[in-house]
N, CA, C and O atoms as a printed pandas DataFrame, in Angstrom:
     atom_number atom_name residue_name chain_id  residue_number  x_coord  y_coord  z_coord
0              1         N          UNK        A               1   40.683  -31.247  -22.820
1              2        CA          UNK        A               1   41.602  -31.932  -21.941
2              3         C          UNK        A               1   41.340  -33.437  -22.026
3              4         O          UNK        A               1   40.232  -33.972  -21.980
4              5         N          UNK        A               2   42.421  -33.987  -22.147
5              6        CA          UNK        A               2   42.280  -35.469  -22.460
6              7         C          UNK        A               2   42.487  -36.287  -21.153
7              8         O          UNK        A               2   43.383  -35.909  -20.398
8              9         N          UNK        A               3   41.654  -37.499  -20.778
9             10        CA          UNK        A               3   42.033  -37.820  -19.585
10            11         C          UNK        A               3   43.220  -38.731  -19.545
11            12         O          UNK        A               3   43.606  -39.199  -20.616
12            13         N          UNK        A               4   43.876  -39.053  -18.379
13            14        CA          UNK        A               4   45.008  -39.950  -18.295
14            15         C          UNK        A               4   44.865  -41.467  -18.646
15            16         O          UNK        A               4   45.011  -42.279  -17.732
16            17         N          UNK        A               5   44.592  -41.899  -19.903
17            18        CA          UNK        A               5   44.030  -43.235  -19.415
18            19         C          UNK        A               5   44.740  -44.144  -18.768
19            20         O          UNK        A               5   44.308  -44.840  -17.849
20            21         N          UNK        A               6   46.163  -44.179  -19.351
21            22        CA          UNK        A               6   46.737  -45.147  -18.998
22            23         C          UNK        A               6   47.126  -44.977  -16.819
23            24         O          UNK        A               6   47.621  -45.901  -16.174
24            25         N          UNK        A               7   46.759  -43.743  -16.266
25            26        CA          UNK        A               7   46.663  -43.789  -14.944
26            27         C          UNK        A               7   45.538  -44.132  -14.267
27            28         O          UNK        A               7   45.541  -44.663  -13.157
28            29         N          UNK        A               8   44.389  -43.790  -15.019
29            30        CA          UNK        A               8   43.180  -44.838  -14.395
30            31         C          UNK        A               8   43.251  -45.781  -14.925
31            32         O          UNK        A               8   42.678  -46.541  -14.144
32            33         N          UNK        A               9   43.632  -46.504  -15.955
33            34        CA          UNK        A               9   43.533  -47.964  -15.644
34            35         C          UNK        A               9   44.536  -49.093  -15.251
35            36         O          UNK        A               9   44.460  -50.319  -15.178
36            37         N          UNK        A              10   46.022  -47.667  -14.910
37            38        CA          UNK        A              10   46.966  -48.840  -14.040
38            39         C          UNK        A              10   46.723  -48.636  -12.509
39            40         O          UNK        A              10   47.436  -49.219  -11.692
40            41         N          UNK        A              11   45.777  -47.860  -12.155
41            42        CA          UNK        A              11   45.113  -47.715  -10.721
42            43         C          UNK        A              11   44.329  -48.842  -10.483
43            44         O          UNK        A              11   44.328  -49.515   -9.452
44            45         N          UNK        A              12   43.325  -49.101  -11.996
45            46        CA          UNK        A              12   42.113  -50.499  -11.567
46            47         C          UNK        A              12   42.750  -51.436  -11.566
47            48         O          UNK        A              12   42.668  -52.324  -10.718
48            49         N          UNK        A              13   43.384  -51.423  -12.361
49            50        CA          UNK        A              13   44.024  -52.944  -12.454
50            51         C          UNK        A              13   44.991  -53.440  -11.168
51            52         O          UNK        A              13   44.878  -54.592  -10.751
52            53         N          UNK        A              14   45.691  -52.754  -10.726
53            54        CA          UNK        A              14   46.365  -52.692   -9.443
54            55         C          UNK        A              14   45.318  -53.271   -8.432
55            56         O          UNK        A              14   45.295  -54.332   -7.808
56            57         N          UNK        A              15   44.549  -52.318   -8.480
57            58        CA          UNK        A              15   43.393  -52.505   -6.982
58            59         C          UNK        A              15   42.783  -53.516   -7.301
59            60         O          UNK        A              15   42.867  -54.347   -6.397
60            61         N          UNK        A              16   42.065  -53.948   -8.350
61            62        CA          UNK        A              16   40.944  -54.862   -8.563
62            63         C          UNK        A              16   41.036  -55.858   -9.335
63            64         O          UNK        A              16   40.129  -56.689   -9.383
64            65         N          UNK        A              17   42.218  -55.965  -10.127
65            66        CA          UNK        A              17   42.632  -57.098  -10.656
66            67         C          UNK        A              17   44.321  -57.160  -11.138
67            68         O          UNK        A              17   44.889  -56.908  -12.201
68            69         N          UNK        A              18   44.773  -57.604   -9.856
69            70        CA          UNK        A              18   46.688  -57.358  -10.030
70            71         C          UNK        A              18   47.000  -59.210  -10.730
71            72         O          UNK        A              18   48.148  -59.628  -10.883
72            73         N          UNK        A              19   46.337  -59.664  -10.905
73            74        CA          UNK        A              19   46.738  -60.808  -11.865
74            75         C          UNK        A              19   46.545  -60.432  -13.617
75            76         O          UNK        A              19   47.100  -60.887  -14.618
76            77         N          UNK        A              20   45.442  -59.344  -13.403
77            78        CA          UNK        A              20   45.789  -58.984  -15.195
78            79         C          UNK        A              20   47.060  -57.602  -15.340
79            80         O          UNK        A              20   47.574  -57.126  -16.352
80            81         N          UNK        A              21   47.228  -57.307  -14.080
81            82        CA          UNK        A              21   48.450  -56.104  -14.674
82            83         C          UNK        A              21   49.638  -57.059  -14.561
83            84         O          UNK        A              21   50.637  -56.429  -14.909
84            85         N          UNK        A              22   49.921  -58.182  -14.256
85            86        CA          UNK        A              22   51.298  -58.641  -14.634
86            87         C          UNK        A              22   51.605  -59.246  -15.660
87            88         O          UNK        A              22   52.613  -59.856  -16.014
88            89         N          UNK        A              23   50.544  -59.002  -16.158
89            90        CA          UNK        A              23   50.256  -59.645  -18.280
90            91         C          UNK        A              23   50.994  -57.893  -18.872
91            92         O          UNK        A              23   50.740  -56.691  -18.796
92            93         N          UNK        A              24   52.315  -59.122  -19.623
93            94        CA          UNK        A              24   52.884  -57.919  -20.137
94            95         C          UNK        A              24   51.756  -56.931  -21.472
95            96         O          UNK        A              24   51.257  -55.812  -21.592
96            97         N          UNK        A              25   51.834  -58.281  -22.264
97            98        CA          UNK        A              25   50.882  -58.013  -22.983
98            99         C          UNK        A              25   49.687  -56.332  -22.729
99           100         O          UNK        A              25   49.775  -55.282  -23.365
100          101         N          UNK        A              26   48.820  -56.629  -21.746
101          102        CA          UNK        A              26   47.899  -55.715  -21.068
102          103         C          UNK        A              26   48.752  -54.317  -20.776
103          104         O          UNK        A              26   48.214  -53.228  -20.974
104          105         N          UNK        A              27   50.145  -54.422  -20.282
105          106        CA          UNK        A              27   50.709  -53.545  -19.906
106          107         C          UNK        A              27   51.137  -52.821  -21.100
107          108         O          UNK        A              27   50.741  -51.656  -21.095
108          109         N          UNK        A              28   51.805  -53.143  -22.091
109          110        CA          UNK        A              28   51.950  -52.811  -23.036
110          111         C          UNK        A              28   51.177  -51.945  -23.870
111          112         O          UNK        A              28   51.518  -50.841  -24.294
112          113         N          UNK        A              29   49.628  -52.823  -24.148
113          114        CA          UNK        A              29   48.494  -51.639  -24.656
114          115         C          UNK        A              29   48.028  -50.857  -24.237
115          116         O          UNK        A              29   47.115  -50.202  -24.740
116          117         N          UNK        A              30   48.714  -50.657  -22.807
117          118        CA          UNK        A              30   48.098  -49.823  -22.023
118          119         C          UNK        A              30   48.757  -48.455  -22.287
119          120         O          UNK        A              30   48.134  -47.414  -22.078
120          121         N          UNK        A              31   50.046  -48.467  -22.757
121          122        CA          UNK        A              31   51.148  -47.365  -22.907
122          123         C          UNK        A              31   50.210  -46.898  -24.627
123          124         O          UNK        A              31   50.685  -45.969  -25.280
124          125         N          UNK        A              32   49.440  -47.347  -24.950
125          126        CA          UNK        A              32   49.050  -46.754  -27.023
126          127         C          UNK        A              32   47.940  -46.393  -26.540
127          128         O          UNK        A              32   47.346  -45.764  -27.416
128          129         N          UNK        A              33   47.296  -46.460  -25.541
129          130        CA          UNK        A              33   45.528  -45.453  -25.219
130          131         C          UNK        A              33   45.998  -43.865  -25.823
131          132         O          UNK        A              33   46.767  -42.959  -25.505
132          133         N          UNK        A              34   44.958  -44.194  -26.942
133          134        CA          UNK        A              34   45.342  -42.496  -27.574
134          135         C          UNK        A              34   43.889  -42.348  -27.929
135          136         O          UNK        A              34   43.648  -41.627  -26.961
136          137         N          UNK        A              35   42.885  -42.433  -28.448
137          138        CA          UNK        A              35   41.665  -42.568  -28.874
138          139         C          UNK        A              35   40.602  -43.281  -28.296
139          140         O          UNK        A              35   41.020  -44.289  -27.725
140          141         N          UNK        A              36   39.070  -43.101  -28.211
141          142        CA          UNK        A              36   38.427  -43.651  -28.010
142          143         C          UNK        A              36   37.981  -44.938  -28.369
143          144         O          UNK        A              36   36.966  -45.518  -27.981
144          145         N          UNK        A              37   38.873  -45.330  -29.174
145          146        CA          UNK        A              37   38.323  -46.562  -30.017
146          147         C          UNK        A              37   39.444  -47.286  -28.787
147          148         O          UNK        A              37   39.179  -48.030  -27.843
148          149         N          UNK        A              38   40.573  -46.801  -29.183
149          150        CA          UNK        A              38   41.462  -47.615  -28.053
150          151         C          UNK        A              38   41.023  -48.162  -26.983
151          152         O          UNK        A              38   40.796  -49.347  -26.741
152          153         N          UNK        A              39   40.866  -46.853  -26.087
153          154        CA          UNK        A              39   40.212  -47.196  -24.662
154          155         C          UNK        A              39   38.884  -48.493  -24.815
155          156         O          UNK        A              39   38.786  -49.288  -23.881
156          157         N          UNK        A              40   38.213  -48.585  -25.657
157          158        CA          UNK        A              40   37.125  -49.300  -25.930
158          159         C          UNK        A              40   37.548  -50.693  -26.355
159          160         O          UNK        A              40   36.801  -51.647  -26.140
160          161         N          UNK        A              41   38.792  -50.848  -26.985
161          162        CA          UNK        A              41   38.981  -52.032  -26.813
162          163         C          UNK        A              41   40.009  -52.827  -26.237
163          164         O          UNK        A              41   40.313  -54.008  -26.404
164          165         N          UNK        A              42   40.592  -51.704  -25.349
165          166        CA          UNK        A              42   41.684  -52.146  -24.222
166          167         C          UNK        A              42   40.050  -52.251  -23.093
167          168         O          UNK        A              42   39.774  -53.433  -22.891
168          169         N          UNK        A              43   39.313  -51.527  -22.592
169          170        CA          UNK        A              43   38.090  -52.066  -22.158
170          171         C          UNK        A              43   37.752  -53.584  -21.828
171          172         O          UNK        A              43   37.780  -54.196  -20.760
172          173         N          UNK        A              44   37.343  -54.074  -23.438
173          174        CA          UNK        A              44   37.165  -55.164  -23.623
174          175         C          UNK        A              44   37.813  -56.552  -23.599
175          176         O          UNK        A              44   37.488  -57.736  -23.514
176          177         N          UNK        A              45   38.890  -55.787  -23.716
177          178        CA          UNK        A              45   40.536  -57.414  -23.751
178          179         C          UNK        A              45   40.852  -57.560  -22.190
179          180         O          UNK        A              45   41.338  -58.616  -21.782
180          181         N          UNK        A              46   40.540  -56.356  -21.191
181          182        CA          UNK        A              46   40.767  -56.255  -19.743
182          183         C          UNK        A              46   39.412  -57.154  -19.306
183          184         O          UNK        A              46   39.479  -58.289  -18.835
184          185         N          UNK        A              47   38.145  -56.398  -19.563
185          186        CA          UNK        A              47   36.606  -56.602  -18.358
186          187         C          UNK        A              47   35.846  -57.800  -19.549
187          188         O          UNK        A              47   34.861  -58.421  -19.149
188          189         N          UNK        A              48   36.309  -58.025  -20.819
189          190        CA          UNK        A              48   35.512  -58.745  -21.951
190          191         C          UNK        A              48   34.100  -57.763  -22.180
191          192         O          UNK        A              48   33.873  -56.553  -22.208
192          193         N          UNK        A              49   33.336  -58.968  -22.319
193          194        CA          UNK        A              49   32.054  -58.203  -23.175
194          195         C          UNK        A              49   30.987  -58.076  -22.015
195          196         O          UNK        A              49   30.394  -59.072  -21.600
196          197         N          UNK        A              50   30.722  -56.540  -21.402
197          198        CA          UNK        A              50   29.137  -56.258  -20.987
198          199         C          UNK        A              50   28.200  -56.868  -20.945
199          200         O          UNK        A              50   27.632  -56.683  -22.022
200          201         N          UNK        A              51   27.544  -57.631  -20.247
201          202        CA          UNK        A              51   26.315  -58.238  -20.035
202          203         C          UNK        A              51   25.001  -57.273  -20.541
203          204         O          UNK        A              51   24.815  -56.397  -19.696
204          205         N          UNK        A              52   24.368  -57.210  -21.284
205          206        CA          UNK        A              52   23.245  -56.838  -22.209
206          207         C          UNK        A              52   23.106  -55.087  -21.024
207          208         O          UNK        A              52   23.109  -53.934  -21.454
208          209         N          UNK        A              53   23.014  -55.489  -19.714
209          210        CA          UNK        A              53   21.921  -54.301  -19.366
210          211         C          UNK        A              53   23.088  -53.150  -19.289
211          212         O          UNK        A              53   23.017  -52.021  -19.774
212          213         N          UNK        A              54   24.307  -53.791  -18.471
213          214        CA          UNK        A              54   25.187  -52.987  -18.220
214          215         C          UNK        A              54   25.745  -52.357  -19.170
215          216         O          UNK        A              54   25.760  -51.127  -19.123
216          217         N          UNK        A              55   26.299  -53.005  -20.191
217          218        CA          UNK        A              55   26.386  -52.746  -21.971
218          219         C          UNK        A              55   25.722  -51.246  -22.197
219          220         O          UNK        A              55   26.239  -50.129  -22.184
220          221         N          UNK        A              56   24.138  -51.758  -22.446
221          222        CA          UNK        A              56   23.160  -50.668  -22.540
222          223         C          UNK        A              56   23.355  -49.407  -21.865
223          224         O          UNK        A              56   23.603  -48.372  -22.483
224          225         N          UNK        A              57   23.231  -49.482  -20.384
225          226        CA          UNK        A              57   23.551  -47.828  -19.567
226          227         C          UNK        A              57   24.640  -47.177  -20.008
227          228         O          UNK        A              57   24.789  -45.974  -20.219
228          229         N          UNK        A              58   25.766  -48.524  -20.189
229          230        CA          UNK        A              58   27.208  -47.327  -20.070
230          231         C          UNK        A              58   27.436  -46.988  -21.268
231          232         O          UNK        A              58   28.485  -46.386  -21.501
232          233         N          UNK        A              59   26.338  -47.341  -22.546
233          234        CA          UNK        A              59   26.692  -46.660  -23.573
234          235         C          UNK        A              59   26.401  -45.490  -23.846
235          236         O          UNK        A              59   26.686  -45.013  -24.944
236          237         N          UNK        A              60   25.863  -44.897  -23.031
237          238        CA          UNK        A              60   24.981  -43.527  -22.885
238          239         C          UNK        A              60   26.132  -43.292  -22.507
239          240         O          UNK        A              60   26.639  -42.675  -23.444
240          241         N          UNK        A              61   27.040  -43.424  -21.524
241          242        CA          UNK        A              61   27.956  -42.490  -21.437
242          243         C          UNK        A              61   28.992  -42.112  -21.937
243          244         O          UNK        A              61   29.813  -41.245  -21.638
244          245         N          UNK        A              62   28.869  -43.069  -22.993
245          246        CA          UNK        A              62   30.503  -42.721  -24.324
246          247         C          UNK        A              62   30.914  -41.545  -24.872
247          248         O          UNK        A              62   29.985  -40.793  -25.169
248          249         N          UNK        A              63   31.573  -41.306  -25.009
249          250        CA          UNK        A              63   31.921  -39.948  -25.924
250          251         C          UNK        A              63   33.314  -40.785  -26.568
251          252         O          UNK        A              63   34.228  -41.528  -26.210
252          253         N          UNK        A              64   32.669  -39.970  -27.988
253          254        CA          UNK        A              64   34.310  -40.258  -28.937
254          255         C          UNK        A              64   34.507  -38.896  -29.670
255          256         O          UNK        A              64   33.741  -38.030  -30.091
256          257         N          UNK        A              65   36.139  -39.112  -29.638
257          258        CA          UNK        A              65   36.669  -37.937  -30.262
258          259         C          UNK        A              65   36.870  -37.983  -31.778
259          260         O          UNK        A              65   36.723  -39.066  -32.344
260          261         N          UNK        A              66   37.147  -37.048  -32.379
261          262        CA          UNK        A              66   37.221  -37.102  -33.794
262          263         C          UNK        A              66   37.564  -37.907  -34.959
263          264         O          UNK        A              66   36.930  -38.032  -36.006
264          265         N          UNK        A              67   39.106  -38.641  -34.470
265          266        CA          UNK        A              67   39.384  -39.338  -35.014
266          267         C          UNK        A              67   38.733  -40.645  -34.834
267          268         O          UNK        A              67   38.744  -41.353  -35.841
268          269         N          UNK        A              68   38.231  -41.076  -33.899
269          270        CA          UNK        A              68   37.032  -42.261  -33.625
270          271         C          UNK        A              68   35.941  -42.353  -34.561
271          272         O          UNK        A              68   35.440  -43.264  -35.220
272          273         N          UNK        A              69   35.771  -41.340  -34.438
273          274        CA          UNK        A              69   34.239  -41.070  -34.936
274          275         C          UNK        A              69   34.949  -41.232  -36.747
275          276         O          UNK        A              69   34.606  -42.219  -37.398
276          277         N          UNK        A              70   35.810  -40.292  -37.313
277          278        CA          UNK        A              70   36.623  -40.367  -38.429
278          279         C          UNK        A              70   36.663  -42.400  -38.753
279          280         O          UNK        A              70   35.869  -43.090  -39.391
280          281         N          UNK        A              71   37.796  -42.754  -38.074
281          282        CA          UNK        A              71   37.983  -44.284  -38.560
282          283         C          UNK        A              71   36.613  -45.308  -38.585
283          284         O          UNK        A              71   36.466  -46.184  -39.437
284          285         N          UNK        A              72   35.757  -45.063  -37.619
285          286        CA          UNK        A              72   34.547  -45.250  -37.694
286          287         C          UNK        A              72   33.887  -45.573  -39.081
287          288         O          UNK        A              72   33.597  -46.608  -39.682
288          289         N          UNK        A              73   33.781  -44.236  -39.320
289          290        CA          UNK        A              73   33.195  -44.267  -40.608
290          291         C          UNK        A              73   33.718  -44.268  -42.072
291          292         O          UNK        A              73   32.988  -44.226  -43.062
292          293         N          UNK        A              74   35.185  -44.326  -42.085
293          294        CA          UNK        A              74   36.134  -45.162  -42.667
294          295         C          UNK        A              74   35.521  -46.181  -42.849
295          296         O          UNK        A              74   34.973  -46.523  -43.897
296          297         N          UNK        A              75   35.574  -46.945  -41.505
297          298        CA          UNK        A              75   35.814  -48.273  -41.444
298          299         C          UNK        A              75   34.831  -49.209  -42.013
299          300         O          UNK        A              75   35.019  -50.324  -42.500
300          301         N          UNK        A              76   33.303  -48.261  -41.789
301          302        CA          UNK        A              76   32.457  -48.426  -42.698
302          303         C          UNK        A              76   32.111  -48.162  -43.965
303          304         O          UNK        A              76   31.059  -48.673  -44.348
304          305         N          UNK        A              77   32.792  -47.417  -44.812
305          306        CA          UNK        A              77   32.642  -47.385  -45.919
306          307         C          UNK        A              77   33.509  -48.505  -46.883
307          308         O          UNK        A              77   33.137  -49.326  -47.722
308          309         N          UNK        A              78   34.805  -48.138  -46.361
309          310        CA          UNK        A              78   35.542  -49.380  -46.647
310          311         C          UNK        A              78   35.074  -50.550  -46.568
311          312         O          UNK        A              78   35.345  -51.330  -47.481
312          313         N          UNK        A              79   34.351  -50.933  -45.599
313          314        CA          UNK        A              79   33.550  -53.054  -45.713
314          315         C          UNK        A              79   32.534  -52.434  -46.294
315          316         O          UNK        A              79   32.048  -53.483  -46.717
316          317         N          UNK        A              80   31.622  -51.436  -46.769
317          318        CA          UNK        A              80   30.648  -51.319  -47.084
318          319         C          UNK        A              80   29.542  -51.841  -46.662
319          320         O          UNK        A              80   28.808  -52.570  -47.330
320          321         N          UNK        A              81   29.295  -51.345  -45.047
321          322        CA          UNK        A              81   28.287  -51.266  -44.205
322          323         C          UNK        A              81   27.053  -50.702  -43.811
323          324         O          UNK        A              81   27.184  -49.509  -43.538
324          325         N          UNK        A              82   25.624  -51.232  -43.654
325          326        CA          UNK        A              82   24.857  -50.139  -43.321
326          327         C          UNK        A              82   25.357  -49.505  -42.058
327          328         O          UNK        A              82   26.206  -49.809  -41.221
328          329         N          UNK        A              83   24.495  -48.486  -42.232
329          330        CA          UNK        A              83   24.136  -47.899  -40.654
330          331         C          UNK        A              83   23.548  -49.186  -39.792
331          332         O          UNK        A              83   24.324  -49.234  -38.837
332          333         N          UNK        A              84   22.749  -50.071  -39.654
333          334        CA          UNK        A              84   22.829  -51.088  -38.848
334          335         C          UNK        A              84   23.818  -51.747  -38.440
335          336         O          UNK        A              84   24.174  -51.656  -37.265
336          337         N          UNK        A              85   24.511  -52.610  -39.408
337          338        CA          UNK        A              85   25.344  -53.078  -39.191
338          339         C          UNK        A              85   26.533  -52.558  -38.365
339          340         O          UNK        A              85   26.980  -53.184  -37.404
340          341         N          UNK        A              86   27.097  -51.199  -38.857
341          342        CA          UNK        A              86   28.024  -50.864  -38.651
342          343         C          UNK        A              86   27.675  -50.296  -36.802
343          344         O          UNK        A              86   28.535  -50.378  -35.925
344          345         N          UNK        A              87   26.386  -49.802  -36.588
345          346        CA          UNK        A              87   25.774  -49.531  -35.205
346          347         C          UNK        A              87   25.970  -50.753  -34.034
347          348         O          UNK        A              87   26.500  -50.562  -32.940
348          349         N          UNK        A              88   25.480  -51.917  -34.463
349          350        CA          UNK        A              88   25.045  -53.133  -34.602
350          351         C          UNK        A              88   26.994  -53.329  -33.751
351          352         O          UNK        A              88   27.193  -53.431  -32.540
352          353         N          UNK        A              89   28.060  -53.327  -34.805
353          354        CA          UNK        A              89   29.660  -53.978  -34.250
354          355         C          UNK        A              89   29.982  -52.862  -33.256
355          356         O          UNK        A              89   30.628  -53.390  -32.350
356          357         N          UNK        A              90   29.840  -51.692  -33.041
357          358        CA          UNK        A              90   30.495  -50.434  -32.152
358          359         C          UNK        A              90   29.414  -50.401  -31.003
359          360         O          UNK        A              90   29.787  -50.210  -29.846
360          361         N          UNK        A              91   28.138  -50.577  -31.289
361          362        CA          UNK        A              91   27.452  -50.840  -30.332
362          363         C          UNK        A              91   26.928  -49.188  -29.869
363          364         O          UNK        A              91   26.936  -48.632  -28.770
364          365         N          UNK        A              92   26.511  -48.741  -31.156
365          366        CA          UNK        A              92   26.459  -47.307  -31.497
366          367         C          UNK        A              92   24.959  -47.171  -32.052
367          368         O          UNK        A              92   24.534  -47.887  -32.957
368          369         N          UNK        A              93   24.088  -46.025  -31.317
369          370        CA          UNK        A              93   22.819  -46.140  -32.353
370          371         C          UNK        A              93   23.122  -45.367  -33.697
371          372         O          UNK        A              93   24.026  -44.588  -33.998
372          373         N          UNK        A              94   22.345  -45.725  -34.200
373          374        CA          UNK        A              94   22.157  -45.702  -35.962
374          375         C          UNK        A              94   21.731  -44.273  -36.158
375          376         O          UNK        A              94   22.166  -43.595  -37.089
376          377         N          UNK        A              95   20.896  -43.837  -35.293
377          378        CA          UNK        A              95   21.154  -42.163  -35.291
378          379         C          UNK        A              95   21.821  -41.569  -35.077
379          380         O          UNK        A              95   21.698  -40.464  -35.606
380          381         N          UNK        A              96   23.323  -41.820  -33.953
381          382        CA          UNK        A              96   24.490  -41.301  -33.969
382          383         C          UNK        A              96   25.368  -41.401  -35.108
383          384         O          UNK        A              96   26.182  -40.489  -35.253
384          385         N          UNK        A              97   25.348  -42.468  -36.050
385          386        CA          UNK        A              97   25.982  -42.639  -37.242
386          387         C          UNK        A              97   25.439  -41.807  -38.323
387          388         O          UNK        A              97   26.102  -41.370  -39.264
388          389         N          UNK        A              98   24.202  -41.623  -38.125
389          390        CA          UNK        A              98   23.566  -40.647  -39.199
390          391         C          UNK        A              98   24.008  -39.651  -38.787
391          392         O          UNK        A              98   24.687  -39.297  -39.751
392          393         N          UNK        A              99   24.164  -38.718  -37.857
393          394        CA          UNK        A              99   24.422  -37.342  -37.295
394          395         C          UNK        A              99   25.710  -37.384  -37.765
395          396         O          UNK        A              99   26.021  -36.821  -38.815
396          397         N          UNK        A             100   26.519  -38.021  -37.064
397          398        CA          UNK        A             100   28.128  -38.073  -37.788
398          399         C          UNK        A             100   28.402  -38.334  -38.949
399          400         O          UNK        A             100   29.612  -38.319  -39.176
400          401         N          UNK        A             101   27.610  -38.625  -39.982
401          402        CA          UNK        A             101   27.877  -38.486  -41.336
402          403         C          UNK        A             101   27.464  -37.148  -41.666
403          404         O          UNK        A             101   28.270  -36.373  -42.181
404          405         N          UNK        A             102   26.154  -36.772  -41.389
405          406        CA          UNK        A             102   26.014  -35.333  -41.209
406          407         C          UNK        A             102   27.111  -34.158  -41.242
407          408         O          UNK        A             102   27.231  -33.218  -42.028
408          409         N          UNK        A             103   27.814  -34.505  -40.202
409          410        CA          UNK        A             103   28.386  -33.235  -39.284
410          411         C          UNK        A             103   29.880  -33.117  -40.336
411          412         O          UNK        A             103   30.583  -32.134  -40.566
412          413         N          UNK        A             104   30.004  -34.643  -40.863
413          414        CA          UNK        A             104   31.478  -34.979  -41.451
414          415         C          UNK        A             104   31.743  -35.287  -42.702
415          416         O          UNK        A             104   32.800  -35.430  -43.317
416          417         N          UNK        A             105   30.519  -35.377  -43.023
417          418        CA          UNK        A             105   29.929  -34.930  -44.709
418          419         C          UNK        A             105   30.463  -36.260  -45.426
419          420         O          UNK        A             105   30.635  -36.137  -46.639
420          421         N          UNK        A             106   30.744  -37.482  -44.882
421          422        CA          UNK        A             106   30.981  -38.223  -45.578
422          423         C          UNK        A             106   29.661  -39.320  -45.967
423          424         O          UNK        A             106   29.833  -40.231  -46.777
């Protein structure tokens, strides 16, 4: 079951910041949340970039779905990235990238 994104985050934005929901722009990307990568960087264009600690906790709580995890490692083979590096821009440990090459045989 996939969650609603685009209803939790025209709920936050309403409540907690109604000067970024009248950015059409924002509204707009808000209607293409289809993937985890999405949500992650509609995330970032809404709240910007995590302060180091907060960053850290809530990455424990990520989950990505297939095709994430898929373009992912696309995305790294294509620039021809280590596992650091590529950990390093998603903000992903380097053992999750190893497992998912694992699991996806690429």
């Amino acid at each position: 079951m996939i969650p609603d994104y685009k209803q939790i985050y025209s709920d936050i934005l309403q409540e907690k910041f109604p000067e970024k929901w009248i950015d059409a722009a924002i509204r707009n990307k808000l209607d293409t949340l289809s993937s985890a990568l999405d949500v992650l960087k509609f995330n970032k264009l809404v709240f910007g970039e995590p302060e180091y600690m907060i960053g850290f906790n809530s990455q424990r709580l990520r989950s990505y779905d297939e095709e994430s995890i898929l373009q992912i490692l696309r995305y790294q083979k294509k620039n021809g990235l280590s596992n650091l590096q590529i950990s390093n821009d998603f903000k992903i440990s380097r053992n999750t990238i190893t497992k998912w090459k694992s699991i996806f045989k690429i």
